[in-house]
VMD Tcl script that draws the C-alpha trace (Angstrom):
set ca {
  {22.05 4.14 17.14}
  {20.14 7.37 19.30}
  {16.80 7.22 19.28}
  {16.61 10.41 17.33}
  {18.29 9.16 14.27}
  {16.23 6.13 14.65}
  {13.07 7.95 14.43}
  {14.44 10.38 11.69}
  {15.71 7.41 9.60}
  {11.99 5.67 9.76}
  {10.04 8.47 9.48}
  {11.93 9.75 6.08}
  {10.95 6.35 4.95}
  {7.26 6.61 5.79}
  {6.88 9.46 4.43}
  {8.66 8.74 1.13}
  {6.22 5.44 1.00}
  {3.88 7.61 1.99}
  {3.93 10.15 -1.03}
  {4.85 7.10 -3.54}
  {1.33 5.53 -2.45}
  {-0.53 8.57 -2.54}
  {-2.10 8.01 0.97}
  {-2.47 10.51 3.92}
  {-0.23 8.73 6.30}
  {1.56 5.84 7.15}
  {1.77 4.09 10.75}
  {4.45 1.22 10.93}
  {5.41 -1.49 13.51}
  {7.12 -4.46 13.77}
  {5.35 -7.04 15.00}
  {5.13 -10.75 15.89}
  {2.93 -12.87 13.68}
  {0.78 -14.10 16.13}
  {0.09 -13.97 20.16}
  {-0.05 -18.00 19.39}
  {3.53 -18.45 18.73}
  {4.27 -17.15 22.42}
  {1.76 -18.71 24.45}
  {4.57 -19.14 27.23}
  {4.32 -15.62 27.83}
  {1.16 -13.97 26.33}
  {-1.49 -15.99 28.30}
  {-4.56 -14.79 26.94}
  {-6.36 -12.10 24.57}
  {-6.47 -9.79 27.22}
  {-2.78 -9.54 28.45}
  {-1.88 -9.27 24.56}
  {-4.24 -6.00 24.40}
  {-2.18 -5.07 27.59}
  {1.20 -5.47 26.29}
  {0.13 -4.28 23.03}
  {-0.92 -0.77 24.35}
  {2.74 -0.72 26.02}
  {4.45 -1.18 23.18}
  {6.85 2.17 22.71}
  {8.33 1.58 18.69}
  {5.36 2.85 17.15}
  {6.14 4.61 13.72}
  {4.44 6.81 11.53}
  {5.02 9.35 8.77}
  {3.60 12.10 11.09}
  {3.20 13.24 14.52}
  {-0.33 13.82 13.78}
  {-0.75 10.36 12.50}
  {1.02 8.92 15.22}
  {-0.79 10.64 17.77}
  {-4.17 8.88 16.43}
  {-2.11 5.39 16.42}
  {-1.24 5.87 20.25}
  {-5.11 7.11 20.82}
  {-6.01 3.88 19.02}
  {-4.23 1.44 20.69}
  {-5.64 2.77 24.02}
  {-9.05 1.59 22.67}
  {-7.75 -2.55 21.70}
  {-9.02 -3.66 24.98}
  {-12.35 -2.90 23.50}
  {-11.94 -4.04 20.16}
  {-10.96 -7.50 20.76}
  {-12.82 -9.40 17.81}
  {-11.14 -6.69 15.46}
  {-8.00 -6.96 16.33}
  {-7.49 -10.96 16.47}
  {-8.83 -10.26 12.88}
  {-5.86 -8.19 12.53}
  {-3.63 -10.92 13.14}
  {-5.23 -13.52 10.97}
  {-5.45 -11.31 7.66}
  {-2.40 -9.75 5.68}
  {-4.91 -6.84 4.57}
  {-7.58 -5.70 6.88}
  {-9.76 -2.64 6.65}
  {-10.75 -1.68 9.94}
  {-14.75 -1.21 10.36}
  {-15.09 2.08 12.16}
  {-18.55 1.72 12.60}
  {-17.70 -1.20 15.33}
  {-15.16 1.45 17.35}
  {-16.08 2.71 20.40}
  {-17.93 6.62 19.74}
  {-14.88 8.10 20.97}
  {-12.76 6.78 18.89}
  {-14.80 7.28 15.83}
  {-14.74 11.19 16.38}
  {-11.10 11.22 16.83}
  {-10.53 9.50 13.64}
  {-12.77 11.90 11.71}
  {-11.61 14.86 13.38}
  {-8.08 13.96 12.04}
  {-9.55 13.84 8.80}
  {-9.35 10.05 8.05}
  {-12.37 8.23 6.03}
  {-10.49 4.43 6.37}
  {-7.96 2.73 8.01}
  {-6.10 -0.51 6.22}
  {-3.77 -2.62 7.96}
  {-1.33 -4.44 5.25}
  {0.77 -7.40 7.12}
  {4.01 -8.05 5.54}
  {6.31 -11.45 6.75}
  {9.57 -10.48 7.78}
  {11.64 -12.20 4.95}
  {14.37 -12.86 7.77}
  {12.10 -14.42 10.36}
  {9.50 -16.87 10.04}
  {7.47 -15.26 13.15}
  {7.69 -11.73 12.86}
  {6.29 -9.20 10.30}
  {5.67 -5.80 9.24}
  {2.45 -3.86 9.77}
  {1.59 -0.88 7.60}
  {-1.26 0.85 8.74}
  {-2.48 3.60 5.84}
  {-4.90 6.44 6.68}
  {-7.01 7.19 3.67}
  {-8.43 10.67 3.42}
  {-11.09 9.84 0.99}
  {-13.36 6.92 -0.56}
  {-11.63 7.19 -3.82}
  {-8.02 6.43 -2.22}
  {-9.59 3.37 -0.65}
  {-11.09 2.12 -3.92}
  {-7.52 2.58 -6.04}
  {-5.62 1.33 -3.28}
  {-7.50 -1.76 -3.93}
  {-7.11 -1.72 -7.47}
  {-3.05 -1.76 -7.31}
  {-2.36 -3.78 -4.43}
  {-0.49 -6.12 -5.78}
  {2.17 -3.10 -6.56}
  {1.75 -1.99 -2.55}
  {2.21 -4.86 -1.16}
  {5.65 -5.48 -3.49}
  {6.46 -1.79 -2.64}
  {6.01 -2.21 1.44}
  {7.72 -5.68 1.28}
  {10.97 -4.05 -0.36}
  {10.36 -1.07 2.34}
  {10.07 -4.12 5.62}
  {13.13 -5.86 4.28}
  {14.88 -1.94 4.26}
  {13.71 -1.24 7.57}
  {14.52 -4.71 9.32}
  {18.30 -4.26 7.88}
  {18.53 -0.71 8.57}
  {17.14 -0.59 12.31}
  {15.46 -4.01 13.03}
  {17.81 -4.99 16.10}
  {16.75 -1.69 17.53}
  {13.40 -2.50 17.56}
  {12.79 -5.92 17.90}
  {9.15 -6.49 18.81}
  {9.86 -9.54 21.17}
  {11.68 -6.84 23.43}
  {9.32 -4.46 22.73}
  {6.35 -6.56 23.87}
  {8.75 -7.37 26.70}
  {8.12 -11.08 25.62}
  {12.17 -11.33 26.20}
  {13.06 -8.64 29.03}
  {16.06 -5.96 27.99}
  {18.24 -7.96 30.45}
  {17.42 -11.11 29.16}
  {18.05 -9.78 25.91}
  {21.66 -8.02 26.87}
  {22.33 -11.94 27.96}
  {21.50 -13.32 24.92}
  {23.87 -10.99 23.16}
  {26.82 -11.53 25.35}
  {26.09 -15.60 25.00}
  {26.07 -14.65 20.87}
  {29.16 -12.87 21.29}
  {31.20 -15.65 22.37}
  {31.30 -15.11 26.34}
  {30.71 -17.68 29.38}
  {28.13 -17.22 32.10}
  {31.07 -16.07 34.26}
  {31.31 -12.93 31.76}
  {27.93 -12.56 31.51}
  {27.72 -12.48 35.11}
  {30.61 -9.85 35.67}
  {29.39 -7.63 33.03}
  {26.15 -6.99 33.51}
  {26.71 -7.18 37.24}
  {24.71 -10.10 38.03}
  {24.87 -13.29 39.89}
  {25.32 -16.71 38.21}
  {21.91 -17.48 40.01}
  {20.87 -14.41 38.12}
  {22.39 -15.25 34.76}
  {21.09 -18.80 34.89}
  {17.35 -17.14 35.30}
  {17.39 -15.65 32.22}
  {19.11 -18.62 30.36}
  {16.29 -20.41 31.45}
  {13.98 -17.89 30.96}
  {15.31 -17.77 27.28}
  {14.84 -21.35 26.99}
  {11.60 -21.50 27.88}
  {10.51 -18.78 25.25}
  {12.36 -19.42 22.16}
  {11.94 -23.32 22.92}
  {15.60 -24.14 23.43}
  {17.21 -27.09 24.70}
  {21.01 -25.71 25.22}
  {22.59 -22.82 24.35}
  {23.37 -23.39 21.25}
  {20.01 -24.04 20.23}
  {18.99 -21.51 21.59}
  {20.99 -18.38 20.05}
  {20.38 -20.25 16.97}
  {16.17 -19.95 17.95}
  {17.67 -16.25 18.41}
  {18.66 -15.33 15.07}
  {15.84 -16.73 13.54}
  {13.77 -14.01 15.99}
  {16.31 -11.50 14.98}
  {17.27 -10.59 18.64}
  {20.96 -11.33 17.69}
}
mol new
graphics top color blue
foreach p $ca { graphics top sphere $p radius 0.5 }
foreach p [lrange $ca 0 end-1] q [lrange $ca 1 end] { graphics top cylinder $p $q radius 0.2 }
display resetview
């Protein structure tokens, strides 16, 4: 699928939820459940902030929403504390009086009063979910967003399952965080598909030294024992 039509498909999405919620904008990744889950690779809060502000399928219902995500995520390094909260809590509203002053202005410049984080599993894997992240314009959309949650959180669970059919093997967040490398991940599909190492090897132009690497490599992230195991561990992270 091109990027464009991958964009256009998520954003009409976002900005239907958008209008159904009655919020200013909606910001949307997928994302793993916790930095815990890949210890092998994520060593410590830092590197996560690191990899985080990396990340490239960021999502929102505007560009001018988007644009404040990106400026954001710049900031995570600083906000530690708030976003390990993030993590830990399937709604969050994010304390902007704790943001660094720069950040502050930018968010009321764009015109936003609150930011809320809503965490929804992915149905299809235990250790991956969907964030929402809805900019409020107002007190009053705060306070009846609260009031119906129940309904937004059925509402964005029916949207993540739509999303994670529709596109989610284009943006799967393990590759994304580069927790599994593209390569490692083109591996993994070739193993899925049925070919030997020898194929793997002559396809994607690599050694067998080099093809064994990222078996291994594979392995030693998803927690596999053999290859079997191991596209199973695959499905269940939706990278196959």
């Amino acid at each position: 699928m091109p990027r464009v039509s991958l964009e256009h498909g998520l954003i009409g999405l976002l900005r239907r939820s958008r209008d159904y919620l009655g919020v200013g904008d909606i910001c949307y990744c997928y994302d793993i459940n916790s930095p815990d889950d890949w210890r092998c690779r994520i060593k410590d809060g830092d590197r996560m902030m690191k990899l985080f502000e990396r990340r490239r399928q960021l999502f929102a219902s505007s560009a001018k929403a988007l644009g404040l995500w990106r400026k954001k995520v710049l900031y995570y390094t600083k906000m530690t504390e708030e976003v390990t909260r993030l993590f830990s809590r399937p709604v969050y509203v994010w304390p902007t009086s704790k943001m660094p002053p720069r950040l502050q202005l930018c968010i009321e410049q764009s015109g936003v009063a609150s930011l809320v984080t809503i965490s929804v599993p992915c149905l299809f894997s235990p250790k991956l979910s969907g964030r929402f992240m809805l900019l409020l314009e107002s007190q009053e959309q705060l306070e009846a967003l609260q009031e119906r949650m129940d309904d937004i959180e059925k509402h964005l669970t029916d949207l993540q399952m739509n999303i994670v059919v529709s596109y989610g093997d284009k943006i799967n967040p393990l590759v994304d965080y580069n927790i599994v490398t593209p390569v490692s991940a083109m591996v993994l599909s070739y193993l899925a598909a049925g070919e030997d190492r020898e194929d793997v090897s002559r396809k994607l132009k690599l050694t067998m030294r080099g093809v064994d690497y990222h078996i291994c490599l594979l392995k030693q992230v998803l927690g596999a024992k053999n290859i079997a195991q191991l596209i199973y561990q695959a499905g269940q992270c939706r990278l196959v």
